[in-house]
TILO-611996 format. One record per residue (C-alpha): residue number from 1; residue in three letters; x, y, z. Coordinates in Angstrom, 1 decimal. Layout:
<lumkols>
{NUM, 'ALA', {X, Y, Z}}
...
</lumkols>
This chain:
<lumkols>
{1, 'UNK', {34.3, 106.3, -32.0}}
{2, 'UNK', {36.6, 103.1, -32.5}}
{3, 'UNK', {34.1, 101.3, -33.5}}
{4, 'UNK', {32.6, 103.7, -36.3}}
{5, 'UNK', {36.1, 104.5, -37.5}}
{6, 'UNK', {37.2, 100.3, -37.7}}
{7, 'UNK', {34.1, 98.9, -39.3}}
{8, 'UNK', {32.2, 101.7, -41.1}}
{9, 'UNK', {32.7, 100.9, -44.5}}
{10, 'UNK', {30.5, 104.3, -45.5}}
{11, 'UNK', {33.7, 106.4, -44.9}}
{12, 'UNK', {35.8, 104.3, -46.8}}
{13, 'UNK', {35.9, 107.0, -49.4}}
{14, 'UNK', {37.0, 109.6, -46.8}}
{15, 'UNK', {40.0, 107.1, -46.0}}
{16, 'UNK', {40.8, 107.4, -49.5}}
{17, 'UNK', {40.8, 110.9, -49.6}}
{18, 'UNK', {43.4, 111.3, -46.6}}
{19, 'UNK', {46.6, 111.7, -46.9}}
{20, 'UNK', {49.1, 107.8, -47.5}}
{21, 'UNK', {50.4, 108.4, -43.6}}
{22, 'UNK', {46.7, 108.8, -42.7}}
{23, 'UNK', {45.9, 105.3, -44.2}}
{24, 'UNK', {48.7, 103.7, -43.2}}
{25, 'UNK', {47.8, 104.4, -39.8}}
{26, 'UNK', {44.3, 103.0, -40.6}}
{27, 'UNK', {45.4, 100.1, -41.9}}
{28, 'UNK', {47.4, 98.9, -39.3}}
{29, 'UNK', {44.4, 100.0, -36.8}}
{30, 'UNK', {42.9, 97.6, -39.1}}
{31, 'UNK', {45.4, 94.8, -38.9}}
{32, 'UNK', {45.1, 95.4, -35.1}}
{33, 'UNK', {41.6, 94.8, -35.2}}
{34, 'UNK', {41.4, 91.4, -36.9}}
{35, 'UNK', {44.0, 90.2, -34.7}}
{36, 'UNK', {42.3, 90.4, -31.9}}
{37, 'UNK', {38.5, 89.3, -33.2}}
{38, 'UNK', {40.3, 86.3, -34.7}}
{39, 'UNK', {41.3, 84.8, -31.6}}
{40, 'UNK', {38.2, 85.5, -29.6}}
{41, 'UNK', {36.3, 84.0, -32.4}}
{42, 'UNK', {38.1, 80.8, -32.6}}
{43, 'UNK', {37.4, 80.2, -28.5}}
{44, 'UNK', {33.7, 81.0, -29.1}}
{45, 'UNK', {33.6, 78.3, -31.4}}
{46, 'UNK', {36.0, 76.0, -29.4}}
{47, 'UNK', {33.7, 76.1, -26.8}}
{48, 'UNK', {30.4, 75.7, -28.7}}
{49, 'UNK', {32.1, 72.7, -30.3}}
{50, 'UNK', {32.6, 71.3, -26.4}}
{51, 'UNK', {29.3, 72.4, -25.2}}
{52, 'UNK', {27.7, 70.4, -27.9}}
{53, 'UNK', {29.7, 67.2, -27.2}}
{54, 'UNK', {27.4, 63.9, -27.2}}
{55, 'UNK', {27.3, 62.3, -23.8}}
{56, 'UNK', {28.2, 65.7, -21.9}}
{57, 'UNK', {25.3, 66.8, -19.0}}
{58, 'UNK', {25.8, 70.5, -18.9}}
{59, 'UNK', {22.6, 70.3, -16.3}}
{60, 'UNK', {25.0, 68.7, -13.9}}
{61, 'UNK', {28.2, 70.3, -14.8}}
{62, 'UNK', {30.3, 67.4, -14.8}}
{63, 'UNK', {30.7, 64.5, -16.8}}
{64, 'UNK', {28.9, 61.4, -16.4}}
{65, 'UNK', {30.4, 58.4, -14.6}}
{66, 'UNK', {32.2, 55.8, -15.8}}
{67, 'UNK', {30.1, 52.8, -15.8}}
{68, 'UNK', {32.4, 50.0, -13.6}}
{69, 'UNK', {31.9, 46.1, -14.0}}
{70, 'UNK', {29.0, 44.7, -12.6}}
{71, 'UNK', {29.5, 42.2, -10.1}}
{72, 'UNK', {28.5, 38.1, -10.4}}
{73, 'UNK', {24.9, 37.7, -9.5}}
{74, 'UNK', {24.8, 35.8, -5.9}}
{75, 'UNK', {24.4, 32.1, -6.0}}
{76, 'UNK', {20.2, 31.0, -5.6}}
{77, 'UNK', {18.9, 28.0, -4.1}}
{78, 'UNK', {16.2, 25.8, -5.7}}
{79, 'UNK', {14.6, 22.8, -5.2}}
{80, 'UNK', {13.5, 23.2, -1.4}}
{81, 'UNK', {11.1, 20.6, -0.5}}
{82, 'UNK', {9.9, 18.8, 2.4}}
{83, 'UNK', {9.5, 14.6, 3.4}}
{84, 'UNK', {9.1, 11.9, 6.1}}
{85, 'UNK', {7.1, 14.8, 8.1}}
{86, 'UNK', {5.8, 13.2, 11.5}}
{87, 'UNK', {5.1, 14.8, 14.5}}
{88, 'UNK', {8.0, 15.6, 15.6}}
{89, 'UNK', {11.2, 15.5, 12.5}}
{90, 'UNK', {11.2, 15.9, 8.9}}
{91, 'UNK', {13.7, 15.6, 6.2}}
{92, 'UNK', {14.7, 18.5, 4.1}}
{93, 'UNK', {15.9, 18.5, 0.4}}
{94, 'UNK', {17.7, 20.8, -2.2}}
{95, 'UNK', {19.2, 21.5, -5.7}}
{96, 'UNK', {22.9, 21.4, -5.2}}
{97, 'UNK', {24.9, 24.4, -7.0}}
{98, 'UNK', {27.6, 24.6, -9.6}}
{99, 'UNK', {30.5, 24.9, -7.6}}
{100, 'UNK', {32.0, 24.9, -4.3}}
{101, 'UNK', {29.0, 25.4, -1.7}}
{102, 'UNK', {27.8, 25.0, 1.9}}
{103, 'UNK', {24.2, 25.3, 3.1}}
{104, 'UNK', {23.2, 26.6, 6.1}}
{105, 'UNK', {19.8, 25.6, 7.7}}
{106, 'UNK', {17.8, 27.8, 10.4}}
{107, 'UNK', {13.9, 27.3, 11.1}}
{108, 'UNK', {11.3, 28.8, 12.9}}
{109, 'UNK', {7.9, 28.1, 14.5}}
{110, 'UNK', {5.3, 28.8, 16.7}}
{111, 'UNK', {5.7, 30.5, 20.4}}
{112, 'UNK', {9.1, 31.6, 19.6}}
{113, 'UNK', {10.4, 28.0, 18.6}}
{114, 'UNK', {13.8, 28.1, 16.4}}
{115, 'UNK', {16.4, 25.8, 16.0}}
{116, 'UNK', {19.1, 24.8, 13.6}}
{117, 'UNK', {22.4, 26.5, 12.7}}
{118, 'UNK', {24.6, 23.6, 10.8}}
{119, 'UNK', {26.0, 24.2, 8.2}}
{120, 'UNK', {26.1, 20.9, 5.6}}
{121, 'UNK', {28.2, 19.6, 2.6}}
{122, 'UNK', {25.2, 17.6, 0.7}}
{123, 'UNK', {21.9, 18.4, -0.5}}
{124, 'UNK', {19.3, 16.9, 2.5}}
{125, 'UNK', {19.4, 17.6, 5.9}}
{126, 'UNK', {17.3, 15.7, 8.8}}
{127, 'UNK', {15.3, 18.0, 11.5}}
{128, 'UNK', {14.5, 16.6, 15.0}}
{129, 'UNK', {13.2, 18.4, 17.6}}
{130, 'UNK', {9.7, 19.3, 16.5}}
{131, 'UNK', {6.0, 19.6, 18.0}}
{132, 'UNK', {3.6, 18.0, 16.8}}
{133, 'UNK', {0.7, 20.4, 15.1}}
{134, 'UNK', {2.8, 23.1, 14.9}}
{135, 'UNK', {3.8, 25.8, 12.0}}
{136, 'UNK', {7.5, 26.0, 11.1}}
{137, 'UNK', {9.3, 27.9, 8.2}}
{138, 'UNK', {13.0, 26.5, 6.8}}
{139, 'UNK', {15.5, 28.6, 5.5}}
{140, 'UNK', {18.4, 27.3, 3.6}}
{141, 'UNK', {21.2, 29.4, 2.4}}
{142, 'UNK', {23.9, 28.5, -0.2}}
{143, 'UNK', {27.1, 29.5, 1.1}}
{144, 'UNK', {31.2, 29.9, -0.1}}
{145, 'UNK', {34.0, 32.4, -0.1}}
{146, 'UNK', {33.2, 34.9, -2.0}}
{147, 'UNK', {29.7, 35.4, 0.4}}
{148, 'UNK', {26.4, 34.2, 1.4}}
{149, 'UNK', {23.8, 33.6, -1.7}}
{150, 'UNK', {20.3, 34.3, -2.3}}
{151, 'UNK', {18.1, 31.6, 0.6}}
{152, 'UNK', {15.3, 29.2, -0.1}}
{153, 'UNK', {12.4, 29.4, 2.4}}
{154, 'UNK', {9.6, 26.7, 2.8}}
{155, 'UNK', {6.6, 26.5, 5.5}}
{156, 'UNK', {4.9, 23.5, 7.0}}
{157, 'UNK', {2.6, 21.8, 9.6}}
{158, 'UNK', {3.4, 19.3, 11.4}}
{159, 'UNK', {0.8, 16.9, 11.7}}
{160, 'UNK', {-1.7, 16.9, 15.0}}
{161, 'UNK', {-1.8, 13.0, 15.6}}
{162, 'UNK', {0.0, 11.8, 18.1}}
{163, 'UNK', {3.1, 10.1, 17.4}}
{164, 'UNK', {3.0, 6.6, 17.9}}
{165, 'UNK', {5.4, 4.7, 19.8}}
{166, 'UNK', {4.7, 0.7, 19.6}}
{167, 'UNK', {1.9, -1.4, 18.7}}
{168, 'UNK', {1.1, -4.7, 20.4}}
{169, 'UNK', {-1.3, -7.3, 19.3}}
{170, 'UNK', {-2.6, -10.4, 21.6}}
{171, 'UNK', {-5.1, -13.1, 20.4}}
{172, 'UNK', {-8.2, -13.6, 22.8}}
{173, 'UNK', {-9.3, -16.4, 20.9}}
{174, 'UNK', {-9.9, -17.8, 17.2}}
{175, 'UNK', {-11.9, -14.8, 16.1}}
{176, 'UNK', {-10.6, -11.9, 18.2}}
{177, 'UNK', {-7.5, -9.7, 18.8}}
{178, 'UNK', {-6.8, -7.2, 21.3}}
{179, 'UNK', {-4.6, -4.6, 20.6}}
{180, 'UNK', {-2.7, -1.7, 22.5}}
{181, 'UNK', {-0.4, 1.0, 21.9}}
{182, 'UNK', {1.3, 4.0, 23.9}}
{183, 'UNK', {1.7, 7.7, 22.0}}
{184, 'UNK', {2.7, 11.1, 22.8}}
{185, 'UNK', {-0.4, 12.9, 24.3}}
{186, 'UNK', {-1.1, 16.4, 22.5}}
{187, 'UNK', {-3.4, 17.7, 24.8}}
{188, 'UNK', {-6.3, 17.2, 22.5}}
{189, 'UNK', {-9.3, 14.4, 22.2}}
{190, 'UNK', {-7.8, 12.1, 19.2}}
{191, 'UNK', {-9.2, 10.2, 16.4}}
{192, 'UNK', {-7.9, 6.9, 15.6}}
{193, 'UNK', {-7.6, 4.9, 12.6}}
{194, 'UNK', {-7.0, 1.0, 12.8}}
{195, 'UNK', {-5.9, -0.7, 9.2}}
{196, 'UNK', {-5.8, -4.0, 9.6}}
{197, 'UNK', {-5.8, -7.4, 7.1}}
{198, 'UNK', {-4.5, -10.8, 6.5}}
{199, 'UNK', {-3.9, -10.8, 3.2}}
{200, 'UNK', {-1.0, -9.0, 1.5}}
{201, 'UNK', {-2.8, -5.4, 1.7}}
{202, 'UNK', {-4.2, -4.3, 4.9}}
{203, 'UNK', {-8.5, -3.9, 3.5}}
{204, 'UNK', {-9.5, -3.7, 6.9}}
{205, 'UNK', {-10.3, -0.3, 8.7}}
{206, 'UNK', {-11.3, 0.1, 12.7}}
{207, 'UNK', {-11.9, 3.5, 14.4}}
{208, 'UNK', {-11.8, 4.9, 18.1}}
{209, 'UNK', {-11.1, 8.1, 20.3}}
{210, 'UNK', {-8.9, 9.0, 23.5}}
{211, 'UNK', {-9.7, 12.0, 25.5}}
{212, 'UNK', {-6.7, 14.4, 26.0}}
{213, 'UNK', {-4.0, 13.8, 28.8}}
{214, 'UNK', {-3.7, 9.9, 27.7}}
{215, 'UNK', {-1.0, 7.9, 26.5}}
{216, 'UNK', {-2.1, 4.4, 26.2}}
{217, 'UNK', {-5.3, 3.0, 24.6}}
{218, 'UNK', {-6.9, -0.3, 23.7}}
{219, 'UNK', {-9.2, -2.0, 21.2}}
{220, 'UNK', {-10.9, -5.8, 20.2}}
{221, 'UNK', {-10.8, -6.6, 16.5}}
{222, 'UNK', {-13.7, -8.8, 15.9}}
{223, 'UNK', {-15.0, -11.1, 13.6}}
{224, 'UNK', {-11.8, -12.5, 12.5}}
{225, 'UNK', {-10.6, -15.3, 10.7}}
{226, 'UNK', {-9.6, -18.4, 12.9}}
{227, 'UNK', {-5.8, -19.6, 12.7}}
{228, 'UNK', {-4.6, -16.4, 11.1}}
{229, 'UNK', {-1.9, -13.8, 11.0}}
{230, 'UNK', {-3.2, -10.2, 11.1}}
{231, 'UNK', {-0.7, -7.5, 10.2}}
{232, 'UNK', {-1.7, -4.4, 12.2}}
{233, 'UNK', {-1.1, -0.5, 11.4}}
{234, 'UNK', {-1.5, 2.6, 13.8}}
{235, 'UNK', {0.1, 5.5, 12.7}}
{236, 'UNK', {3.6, 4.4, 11.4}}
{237, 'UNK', {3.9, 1.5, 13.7}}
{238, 'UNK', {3.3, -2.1, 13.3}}
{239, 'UNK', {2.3, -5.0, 15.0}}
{240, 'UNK', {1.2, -8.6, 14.4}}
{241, 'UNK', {-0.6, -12.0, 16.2}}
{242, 'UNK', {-2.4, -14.9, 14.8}}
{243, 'UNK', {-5.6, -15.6, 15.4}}
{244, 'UNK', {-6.3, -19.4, 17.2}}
{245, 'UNK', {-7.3, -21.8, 16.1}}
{246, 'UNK', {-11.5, -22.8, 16.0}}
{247, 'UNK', {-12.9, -25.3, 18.0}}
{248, 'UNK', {-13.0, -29.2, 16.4}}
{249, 'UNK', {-16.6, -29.1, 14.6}}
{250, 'UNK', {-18.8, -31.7, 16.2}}
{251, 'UNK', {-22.4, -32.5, 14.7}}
{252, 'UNK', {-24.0, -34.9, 12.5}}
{253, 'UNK', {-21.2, -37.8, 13.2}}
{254, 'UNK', {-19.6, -35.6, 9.6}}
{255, 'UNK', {-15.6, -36.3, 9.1}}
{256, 'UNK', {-13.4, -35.6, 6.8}}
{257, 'UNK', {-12.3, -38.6, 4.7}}
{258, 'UNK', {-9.7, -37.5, 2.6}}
{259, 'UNK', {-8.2, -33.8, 1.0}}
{260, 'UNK', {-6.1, -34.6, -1.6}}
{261, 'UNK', {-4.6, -32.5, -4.7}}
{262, 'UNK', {-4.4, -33.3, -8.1}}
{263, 'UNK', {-3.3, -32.4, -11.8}}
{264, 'UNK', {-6.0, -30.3, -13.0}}
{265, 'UNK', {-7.4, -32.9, -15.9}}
{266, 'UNK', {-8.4, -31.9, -19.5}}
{267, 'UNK', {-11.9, -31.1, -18.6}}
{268, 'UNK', {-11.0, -28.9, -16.0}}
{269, 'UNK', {-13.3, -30.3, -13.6}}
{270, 'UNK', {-12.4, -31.5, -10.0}}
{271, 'UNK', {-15.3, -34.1, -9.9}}
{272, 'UNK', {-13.5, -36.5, -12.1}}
{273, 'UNK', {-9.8, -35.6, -11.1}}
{274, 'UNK', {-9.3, -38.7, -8.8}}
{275, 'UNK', {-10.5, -41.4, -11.9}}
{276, 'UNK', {-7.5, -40.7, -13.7}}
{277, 'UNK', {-4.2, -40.4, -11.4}}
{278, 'UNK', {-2.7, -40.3, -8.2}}
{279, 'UNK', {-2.9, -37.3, -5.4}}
{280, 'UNK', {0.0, -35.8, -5.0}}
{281, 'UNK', {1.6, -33.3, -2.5}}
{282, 'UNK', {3.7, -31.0, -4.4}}
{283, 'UNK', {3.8, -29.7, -7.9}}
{284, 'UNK', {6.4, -27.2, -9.8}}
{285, 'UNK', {5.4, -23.5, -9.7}}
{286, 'UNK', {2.9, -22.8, -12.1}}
{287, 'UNK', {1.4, -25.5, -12.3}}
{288, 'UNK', {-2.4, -26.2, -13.1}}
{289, 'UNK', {-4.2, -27.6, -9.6}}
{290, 'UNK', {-7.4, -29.1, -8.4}}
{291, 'UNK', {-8.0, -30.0, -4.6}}
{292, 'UNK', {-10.7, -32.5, -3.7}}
{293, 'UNK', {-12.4, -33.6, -0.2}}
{294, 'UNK', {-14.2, -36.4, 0.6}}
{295, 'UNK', {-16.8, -35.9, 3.7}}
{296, 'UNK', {-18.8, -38.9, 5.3}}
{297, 'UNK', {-21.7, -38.2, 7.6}}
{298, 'UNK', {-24.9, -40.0, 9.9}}
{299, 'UNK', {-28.4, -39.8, 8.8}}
{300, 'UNK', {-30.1, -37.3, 10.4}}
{301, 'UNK', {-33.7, -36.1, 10.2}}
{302, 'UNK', {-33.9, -32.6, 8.6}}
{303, 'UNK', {-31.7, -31.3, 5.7}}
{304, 'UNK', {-28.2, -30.3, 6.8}}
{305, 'UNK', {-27.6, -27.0, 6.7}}
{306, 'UNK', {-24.2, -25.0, 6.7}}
{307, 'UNK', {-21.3, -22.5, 5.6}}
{308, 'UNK', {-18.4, -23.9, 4.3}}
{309, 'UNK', {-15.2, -22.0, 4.5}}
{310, 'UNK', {-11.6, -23.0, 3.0}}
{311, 'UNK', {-8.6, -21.0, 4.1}}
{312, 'UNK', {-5.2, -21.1, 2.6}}
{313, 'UNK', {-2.2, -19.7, 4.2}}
{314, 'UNK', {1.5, -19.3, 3.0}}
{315, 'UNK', {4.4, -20.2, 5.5}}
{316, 'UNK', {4.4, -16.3, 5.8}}
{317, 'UNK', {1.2, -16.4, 7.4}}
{318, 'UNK', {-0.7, -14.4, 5.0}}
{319, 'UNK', {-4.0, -16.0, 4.3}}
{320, 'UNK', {-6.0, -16.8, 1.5}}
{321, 'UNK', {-9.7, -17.4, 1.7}}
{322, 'UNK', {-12.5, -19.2, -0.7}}
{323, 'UNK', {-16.4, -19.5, 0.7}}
{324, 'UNK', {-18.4, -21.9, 0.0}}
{325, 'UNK', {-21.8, -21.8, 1.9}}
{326, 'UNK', {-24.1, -21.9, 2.7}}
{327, 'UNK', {-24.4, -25.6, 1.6}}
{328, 'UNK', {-27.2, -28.3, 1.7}}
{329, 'UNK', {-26.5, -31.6, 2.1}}
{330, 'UNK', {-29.7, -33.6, 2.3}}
{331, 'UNK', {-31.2, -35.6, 5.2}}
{332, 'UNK', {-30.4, -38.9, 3.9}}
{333, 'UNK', {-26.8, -38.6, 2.3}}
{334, 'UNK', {-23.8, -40.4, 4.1}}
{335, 'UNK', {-21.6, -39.0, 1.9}}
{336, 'UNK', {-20.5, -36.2, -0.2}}
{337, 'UNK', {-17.5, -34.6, -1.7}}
{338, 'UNK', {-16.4, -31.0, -2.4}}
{339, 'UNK', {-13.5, -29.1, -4.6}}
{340, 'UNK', {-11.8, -26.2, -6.0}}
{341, 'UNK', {-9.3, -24.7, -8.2}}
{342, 'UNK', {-6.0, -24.4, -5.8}}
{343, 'UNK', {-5.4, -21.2, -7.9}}
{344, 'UNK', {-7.9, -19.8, -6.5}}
{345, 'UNK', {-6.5, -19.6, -3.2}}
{346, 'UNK', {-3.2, -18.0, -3.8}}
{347, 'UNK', {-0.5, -17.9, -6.6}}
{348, 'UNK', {1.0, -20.9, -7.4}}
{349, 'UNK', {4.6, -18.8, -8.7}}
{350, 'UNK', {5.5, -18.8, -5.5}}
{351, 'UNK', {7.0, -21.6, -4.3}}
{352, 'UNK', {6.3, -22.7, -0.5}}
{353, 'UNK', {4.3, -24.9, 1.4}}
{354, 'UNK', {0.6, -24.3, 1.9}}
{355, 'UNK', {-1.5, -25.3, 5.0}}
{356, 'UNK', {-5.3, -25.5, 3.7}}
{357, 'UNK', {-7.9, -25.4, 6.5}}
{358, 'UNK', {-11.8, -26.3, 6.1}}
{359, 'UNK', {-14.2, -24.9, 8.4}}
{360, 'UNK', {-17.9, -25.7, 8.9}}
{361, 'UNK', {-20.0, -23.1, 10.4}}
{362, 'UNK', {-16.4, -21.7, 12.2}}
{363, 'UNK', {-15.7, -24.7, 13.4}}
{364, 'UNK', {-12.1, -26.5, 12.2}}
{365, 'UNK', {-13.1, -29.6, 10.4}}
{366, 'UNK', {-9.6, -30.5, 8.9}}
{367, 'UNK', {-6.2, -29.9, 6.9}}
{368, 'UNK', {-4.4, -30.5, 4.1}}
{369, 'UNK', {-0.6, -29.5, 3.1}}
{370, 'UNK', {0.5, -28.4, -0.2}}
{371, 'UNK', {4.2, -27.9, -1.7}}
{372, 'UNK', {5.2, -25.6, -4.4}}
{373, 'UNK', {8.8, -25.7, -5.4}}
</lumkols>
């Protein structure tokens, strides 16, 4: 065989012993040989050498892709939030991005309600058009030329009261006010809160109901101060009137001598204010003040019996109120005085003019006027 005759080295001797054209011809069979083998050997380890190339899948026959750039991550909103919710609009806010942006603004709520569409420059944008007690979700999405970015969504409820649209208040007379105010009807019964006051924060809290399909109702405030301003609150709206002012007090032949305000002396005391100066009608803000009254009355047969009230009021209106009852004066006195800190009804950093009223058992029993500057 070729094979046997190339390779067997055991007959190597036999090739020896043949005659020198006989080996010659072997050794070129030889030379033949190797020249071929070479070659093939070389490409078998060529192509080991490729096979075992890092980063080549032979399972998928090809080479693996080459990875491109990524793209810029799109633009995200933040910040979405919510304010001034009523019944019916609302006020929506947002992070502004880095950049060159538009937002546009779509919402959504219940029974197929939708709305919106503009597209803004700022960061806030004001919805109108709502229901009242209904659910509505707002999207926001950032927006410039190279595409639309990643939205912001956010969901609320509208609130179920019914909006409000004016408040009137009337006085009936110097301890009542009526007041009334139309809304939008909802459909529904509604409960109604009244904050009302005469002082600088509304204290003063009244409740009632209207049945659905209304959209006017009423109510008295009672119990009120005479000759005062009340601020009244229903929903979001506003309205104000002033109580009138109390009968003249009329019993026991009692009158009010004089009301007079002074520097408040050393001792602090009122009683004595009178023994050392003059009264005076107006004092620099801040100062130190003491008011005193002087009341004359008849002799009657029983103790007198009473409730004393001092009011203050600003030219504002807001009212100020000290009480001093109930008081005894007895049987047989035709005289008798009263007095207070001024500081005590109101702050005297403020400069205006005071009006002090004193009232004995609700009834107006006389003034005094006071200057701040």
């Amino acid at each position: 065989m070729w094979h046997s005759r190339l390779f067997d080295y055991h007959h190597t001797d036999d090739i020896k012993d043949r005659p020198r054209d006989q080996r010659a011809g072997a050794g070129s069979r030889l030379a033949i040989g190797a020249a071929v083998i070479l070659p093939l050997l070389c490409a078998v380890l060529l192509l080991l050498a490729i096979h075992n190339a890092p980063g080549r899948d032979w399972t998928k026959g090809a080479d693996p892709p080459t990875a491109e750039p990524a793209e810029p991550a799109a633009a995200e909103l933040t910040g979405l939030t919510v304010s001034q919710l009523t019944a019916r609009s609302c006020t929506l806010s947002w992070d502004r991005l880095g950049g060159s942006f538009s937002y546009e603004i779509f919402w959504s709520g219940d029974g197929g309600l939708a709305g919106g569409g503009d597209t803004v420059k700022g960061t806030s944008y004001a919805v109108a058009g709502l229901r009242p007690g209904s659910s509505y979700t707002f999207t926001v999405t950032p927006l410039r030329e190279e595409g639309r970015g990643v939205p912001a969504r956010l969901s609320c409820v509208t609130p179920e009261v019914a909006e409000v649209l004016g408040v009137r208040a009337e006085a009936l007379d110097d301890s009542r006010l009526k007041v009334t105010w139309d809304y939008l009807d909802t459909g529904q019964e509604i409960d109604w809160d009244i904050y009302y006051g005469h002082e600088r924060d509304i204290g003063e809290t009244a409740r009632c109901s209207t049945k659905a399909g209304q959209g006017h109702a009423a109510i008295v405030l009672e119990n009120l101060y005479p000759h005062t301003s009340y601020t009244v609150r229903i929903g979001d709206e506003y309205g104000q009137a002033t109580t009138r002012q109390a009968p003249l007090f009329n019993k026991w032949g009692m009158g009010l001598a004089y009301f007079s305000f002074f520097d408040r002396p050393q001792d602090g005391s009122w009683e004595t204010a009178d023994q050392y100066q003059e009264a005076r009608s107006s004092f620099p803000a801040g100062s130190a003040i003491v008011a005193k009254y002087g009341v004359y009355c008849g002799y009657t047969a029983t103790d007198k019996n009473f409730e004393l009230l001092v009011m203050a009021r600003l030219e504002d209106g807001y009212s100020y109120v000290k009480s001093e009852g109930p008081l005894v004066i007895n049987n047989d006195l035709t005289w008798w005085t009263g007095g207070f800190y001024a500081g005590e009804l109101g702050s005297f950093q403020q400069a205006g003019t005071y009006l002090y009223d004193i009232y004995i058992d609700r009834r107006y029993f006389g003034s005094a006027t006071l200057t701040i500057y």
